[in-house]
C-alpha positions in Angstrom: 0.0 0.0 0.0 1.1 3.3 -0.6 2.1 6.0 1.6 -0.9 8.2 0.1 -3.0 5.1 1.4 -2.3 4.8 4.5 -2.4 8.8 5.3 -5.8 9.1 4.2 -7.1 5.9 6.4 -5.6 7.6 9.2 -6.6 10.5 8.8 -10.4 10.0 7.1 -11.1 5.9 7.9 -13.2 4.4 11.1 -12.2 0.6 10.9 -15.3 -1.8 10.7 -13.7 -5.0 10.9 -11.5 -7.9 9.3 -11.6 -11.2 7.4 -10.3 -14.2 7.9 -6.9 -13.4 5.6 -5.9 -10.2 7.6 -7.5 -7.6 5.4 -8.8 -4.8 7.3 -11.8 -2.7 6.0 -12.7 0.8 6.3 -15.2 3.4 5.5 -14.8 6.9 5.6 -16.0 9.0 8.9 -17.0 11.6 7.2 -20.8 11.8 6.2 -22.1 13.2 2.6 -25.6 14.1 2.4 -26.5 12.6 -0.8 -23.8 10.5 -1.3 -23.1 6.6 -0.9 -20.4 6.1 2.3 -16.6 5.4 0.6 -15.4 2.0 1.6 -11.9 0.5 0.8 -10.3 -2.2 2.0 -6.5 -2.7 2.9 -4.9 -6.3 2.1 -3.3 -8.0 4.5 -0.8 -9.0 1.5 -0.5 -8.7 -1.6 -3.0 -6.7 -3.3 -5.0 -9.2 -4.8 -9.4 -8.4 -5.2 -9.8 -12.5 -5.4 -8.3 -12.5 -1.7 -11.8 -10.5 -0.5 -14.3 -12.9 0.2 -17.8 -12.5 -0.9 -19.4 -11.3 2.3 -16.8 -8.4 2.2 -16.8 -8.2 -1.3 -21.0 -7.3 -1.0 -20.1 -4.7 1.5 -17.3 -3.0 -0.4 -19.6 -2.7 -3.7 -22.9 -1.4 -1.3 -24.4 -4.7 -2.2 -25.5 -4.8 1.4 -25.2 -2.4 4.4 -24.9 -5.0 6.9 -21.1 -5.2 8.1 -20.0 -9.3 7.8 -19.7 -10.9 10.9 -17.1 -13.8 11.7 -19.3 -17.2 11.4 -22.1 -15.4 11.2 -22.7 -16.3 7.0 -24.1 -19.6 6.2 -22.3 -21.4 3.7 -24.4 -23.7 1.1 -22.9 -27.5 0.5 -22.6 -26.1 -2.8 -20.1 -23.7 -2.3 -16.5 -24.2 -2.4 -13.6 -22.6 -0.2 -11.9 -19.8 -1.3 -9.0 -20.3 -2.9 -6.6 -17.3 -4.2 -6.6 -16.8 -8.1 -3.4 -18.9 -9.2 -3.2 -17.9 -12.7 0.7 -16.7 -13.7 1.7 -18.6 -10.8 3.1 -22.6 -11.3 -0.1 -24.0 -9.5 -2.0 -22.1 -12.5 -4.4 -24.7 -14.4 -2.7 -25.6 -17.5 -5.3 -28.0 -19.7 -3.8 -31.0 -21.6 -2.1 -29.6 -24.8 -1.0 -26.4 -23.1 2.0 -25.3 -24.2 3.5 -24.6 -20.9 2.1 -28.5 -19.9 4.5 -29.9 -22.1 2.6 -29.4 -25.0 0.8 -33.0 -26.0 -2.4 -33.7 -27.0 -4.1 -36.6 -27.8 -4.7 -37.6 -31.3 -8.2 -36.7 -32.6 -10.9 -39.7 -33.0 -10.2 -39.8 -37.0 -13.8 -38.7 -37.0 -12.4 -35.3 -38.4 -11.9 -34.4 -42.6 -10.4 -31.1 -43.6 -12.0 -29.4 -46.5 -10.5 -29.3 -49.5 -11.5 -26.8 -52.2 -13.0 -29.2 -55.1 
């Protein structure tokens, strides 16, 4: 985070909580009339907006006004844990034929036939 950053939550933010990963959120203390509350975030790492979970990430985008609580969201069987976006890293998905997999694919099913101008 920059130095600009962290002056102006100092000097304008009122902490509202944290997530699991460290990252702190703010909002600013300052009331507009007429105007929606600013609300940032700053990462307890890298900066990295697939490392804010979706309760947080509601909050942050005035999708609800209600701050997240710890435990307090009920997770579906349906929904998987979050895991950070790999891609450029070496855990990155790479499908079969991928260059960067070691580039084989298997043959095709002969069920293919170029076209050929007749």
């Amino acid at each position: 985070m920059t130095i600009g950053t962290r002056l102006f939550t100092w000097l304008r933010g009122e902490p509202v909580g944290t997530d699991a990963f460290g990252n702190r959120y703010f909002r600013d203390k300052r009331r507009r009339a007429g105007r929606r509350e600013r609300r940032w975030v700053l990462y307890a790492g890298e900066p990295e907006g697939s490392a804010v979970p979706p309760e947080w990430h509601g909050w942050l985008h005035h999708t609800t006004d209600e701050v997240p609580v710890e435990g307090d969201r009920k997770r579906r069987p349906w929904q998987k844990p979050y895991e950070p976006n790999m891609t450029g890293t070496e855990a990155a998905y790479r499908p079969p034929g991928a260059v960067l997999a070691g580039g084989r694919r298997p043959h095709g099913t002969d069920d293919y036939e170029p076209w050929r101008p007749g």
